[in-house]
C-alpha positions as CSV (number, residue, x, y, z in Angstrom):
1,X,-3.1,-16.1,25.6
2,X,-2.2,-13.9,22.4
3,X,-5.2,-13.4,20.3
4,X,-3.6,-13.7,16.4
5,X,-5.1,-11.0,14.5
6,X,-5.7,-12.6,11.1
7,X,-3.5,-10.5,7.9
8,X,-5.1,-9.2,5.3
9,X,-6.9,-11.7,2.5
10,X,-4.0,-12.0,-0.4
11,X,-6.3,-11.1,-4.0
12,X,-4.9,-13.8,-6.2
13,X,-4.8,-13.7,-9.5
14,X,-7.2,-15.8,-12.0
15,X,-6.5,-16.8,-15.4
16,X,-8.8,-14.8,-16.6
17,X,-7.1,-12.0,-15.0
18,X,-3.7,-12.8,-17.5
19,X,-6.0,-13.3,-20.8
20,X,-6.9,-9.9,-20.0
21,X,-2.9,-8.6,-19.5
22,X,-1.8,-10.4,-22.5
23,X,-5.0,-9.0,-24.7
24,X,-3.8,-5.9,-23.1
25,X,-0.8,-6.0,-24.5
26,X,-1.3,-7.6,-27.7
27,X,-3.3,-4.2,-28.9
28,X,-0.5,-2.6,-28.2
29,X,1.2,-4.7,-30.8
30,X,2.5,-1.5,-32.9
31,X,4.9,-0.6,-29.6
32,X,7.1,-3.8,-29.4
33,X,9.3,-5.4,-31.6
34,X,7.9,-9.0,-31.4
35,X,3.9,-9.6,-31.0
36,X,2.8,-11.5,-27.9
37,X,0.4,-14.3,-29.1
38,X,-3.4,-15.3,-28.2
39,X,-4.2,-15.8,-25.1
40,X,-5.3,-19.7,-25.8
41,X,-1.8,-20.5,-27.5
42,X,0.1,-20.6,-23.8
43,X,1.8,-23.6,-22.7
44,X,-1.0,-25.8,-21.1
45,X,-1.0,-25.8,-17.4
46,X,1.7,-24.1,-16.7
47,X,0.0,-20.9,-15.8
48,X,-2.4,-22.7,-13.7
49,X,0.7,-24.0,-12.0
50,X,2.7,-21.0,-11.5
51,X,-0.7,-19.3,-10.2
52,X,-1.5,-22.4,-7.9
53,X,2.3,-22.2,-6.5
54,X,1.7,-18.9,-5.0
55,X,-0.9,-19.9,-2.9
56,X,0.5,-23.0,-1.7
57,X,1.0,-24.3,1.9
58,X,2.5,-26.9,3.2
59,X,1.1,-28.4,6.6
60,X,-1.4,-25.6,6.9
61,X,1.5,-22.8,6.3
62,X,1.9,-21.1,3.3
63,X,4.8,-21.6,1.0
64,X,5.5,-18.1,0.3
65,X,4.8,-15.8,3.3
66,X,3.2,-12.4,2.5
67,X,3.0,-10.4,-1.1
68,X,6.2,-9.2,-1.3
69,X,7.1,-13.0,-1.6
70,X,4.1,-14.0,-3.1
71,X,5.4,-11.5,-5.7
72,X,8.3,-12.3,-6.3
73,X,7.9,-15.9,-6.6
74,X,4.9,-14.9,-9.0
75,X,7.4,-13.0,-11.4
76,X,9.9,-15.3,-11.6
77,X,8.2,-18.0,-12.8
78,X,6.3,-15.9,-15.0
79,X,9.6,-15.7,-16.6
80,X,11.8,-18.3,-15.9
81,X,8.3,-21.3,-16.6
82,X,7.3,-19.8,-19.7
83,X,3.9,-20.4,-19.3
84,X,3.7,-18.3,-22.8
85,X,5.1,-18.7,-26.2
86,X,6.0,-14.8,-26.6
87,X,5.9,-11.9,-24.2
88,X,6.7,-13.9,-20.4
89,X,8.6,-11.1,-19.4
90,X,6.1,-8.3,-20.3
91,X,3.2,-10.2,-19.0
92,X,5.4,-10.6,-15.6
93,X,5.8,-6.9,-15.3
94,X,2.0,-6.1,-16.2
95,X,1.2,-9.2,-13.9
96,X,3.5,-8.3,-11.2
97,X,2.0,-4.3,-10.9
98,X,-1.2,-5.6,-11.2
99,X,-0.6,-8.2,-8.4
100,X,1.1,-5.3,-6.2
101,X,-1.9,-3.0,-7.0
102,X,-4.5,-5.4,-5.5
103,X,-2.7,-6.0,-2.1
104,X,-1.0,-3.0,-1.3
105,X,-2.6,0.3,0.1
106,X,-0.3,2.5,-2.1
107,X,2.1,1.9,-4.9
108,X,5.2,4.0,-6.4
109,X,5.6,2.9,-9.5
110,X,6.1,5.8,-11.8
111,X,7.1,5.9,-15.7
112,X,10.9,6.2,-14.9
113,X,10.1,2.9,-12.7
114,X,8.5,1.0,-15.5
115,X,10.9,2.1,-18.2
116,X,14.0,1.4,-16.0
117,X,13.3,-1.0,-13.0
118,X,10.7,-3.1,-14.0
119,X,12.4,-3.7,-17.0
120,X,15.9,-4.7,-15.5
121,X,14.1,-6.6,-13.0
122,X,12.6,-9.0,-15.7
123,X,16.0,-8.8,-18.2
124,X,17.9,-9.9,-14.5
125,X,15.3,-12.5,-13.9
126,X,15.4,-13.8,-17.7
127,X,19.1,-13.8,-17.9
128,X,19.4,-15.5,-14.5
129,X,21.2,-19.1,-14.1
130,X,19.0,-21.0,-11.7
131,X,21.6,-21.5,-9.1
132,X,21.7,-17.8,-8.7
133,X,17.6,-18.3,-7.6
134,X,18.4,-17.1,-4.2
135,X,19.9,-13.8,-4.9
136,X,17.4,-13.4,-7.7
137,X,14.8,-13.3,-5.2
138,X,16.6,-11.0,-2.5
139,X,17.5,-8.9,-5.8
140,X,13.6,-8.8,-6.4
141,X,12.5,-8.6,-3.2
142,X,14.5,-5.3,-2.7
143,X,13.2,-3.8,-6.1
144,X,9.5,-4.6,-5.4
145,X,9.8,-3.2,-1.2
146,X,10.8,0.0,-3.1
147,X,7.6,0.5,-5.0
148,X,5.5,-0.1,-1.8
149,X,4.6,1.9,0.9
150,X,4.0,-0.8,3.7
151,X,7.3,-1.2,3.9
């Protein structure tokens, strides 16, 4: 008999976790184009839905297998639901690093990655048709394995 040593607890995150990102980045205002607005304007219950999605499981098996997936599913809907009027795709980048940060032991995610990566990875997810969702997500999957040191 094979004893099944149980993975590491996945560290969701909460809403208050995002009203926290996107007051975050709406002090920051004076470095983007377009402001990003409160907090309490999003989209009812699409957050919640997006945020619920990542932790599903169906028949006692999660939906999306490990962080890298968790991740990536995480980001795109971030982008693709809108759960927020203004700002999806820089509260998907904040969200996703943050989401990274909590479940991996190291990240490598330096300026040239944020400036360059993270930001085509959100104008690729944004600009994606949704019958291209399948090589979106290999397409992320890649990126995100890149910043990580577990794999």
């Amino acid at each position: 008999m094979t004893k099944k040593v149980p993975s590491k607890a996945v560290n969701y995150p909460e809403v208050e976790d995002f009203e926290q990102i996107v007051s975050n980045l709406r002090s920051m205002r004076a470095e983007f184009t377009e402001d990003i607005p409160p907090f309490e304007t999003r989209y009812a219950g699409v957050l919640e839905g997006i945020l619920a999605q990542i932790r599903a499981e169906y028949y006692g098996k999660e939906l999306y297998k490990g962080v890298v997936n968790k991740a990536v599913w995480l980001f795109y809907c971030l982008i693709k639901n809108h759960p927020f009027f203004n700002g999806n795709k820089r509260v998907a980048v904040v969200a996703l690093f943050d989401f990274l940060k909590r479940n991996v032991s190291e990240l490598y995610i330096d300026e040239d990655a944020i400036l360059n990566d993270l930001f085509q990875m959100a104008i690729r997810t944004s600009e994606s048709d949704p019958a291209e969702l399948e090589q979106v997500k290999r397409y992320l999957k890649r990126k995100i394995r890149k910043f990580i040191l577990e794999f």
